[in-house]
SEDO-697639 format. One line per 3 residues: for each residue x, y, z of N, C-alpha, C. Coordinates in steps of 0.001 Angstrom, whole numbers, plus 524288, in hexadecimal, padded with zeros to 5 digits. Layout:
<nodes>
X:Y:Z:X:Y:Z:X:Y:Z; ... .
</nodes>
This chain:
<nodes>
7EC92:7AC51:7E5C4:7E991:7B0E4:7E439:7E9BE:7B141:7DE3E; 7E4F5:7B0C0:7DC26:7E571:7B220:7D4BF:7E896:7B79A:7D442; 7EA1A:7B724:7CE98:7ECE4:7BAF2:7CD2A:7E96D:7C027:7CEAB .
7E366:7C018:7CC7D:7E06B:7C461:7CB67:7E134:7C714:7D0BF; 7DF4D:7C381:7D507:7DE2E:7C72E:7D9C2:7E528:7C8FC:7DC08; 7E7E5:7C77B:7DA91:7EEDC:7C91E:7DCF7:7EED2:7CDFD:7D926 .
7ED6C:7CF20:7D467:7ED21:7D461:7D132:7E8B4:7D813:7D29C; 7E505:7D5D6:7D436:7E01A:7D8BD:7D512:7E377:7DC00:7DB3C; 7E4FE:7D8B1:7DD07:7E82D:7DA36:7E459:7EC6F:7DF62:7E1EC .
7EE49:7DD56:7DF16:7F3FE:7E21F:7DCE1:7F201:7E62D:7DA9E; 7ED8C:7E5DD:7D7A8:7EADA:7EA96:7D4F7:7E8F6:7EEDA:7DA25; 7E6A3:7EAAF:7DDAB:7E3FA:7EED5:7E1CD:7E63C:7F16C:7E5D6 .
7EB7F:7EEBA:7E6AC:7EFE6:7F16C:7E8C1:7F206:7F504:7E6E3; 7F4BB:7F347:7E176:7F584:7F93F:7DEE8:7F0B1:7FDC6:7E055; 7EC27:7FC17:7DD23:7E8AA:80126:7DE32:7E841:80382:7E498 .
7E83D:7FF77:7E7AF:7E7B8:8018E:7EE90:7ECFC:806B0:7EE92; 7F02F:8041C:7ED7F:7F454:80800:7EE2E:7F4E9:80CBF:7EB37; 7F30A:80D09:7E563:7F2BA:810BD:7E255:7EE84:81522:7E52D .
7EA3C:812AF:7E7CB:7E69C:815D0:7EABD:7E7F8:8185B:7F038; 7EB41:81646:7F2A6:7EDAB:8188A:7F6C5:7F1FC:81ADB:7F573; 7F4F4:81B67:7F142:7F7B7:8219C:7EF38:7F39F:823DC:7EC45 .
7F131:82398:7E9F5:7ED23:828D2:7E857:7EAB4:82AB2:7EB33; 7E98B:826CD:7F0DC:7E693:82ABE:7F454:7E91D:82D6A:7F80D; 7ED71:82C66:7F71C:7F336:82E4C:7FCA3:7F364:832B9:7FA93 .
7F6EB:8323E:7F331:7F705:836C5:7EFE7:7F1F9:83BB5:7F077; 7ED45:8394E:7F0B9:7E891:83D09:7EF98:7E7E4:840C0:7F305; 7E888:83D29:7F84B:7E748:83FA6:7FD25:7EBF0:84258:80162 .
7F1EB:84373:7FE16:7F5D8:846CD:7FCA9:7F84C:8437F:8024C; 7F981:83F31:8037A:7FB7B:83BBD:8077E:80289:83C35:80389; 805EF:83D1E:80605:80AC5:83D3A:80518:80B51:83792:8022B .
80FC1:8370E:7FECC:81040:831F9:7FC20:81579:82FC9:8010A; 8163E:8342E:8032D:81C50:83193:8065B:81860:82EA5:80CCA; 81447:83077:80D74:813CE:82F00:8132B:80FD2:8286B:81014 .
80D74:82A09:80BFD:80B42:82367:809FC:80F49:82013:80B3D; 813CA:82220:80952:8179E:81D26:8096A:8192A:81C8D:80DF8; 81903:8209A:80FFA:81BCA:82014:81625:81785:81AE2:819F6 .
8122B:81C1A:81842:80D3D:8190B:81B01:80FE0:81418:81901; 80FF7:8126E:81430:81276:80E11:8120D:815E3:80B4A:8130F; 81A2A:80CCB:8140A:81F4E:80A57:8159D:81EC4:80A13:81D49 .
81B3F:80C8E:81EC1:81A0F:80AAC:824D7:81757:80640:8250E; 81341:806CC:821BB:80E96:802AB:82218:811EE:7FCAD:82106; 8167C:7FD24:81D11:818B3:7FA71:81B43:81CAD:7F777:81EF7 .
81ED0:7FB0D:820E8:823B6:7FA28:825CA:81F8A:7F66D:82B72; 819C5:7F844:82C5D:818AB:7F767:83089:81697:7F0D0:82E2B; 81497:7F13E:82A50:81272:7EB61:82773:818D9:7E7AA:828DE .
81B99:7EAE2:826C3:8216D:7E471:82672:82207:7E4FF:82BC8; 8213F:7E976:82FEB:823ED:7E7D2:835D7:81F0C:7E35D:8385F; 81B16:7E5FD:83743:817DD:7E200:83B0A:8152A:7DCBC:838B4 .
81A22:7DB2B:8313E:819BF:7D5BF:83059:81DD7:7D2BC:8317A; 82285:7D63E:8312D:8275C:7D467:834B9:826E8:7D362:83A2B; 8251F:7D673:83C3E:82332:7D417:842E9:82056:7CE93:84598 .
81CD7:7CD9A:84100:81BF8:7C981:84380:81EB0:7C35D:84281 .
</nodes>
């Protein structure tokens, strides 16, 4: 993968994520239950890559 498009990928990640706390923040979504969605989504990704 060229350098450009592996920075162009990291730029748009940062921004994806910067946009899903401003819109969590905007739309008055708790900062504790984001993380809470997070660390599930997270836990269920490593169980069902550990599983197979």
């Amino acid at each position: 993968m060229p350098l450009t498009h592996f920075l162009g990928l990291i730029v748009l990640v940062v921004l994806a994520a910067g946009l899903t706390l401003g819109i969590a923040v905007w739309s008055g979504v708790p900062l504790a239950a984001l993380a809470f969605a997070a660390l599930s989504a997270s836990a269920i990704l490593t169980w069902t890559h550990v599983s197979r």
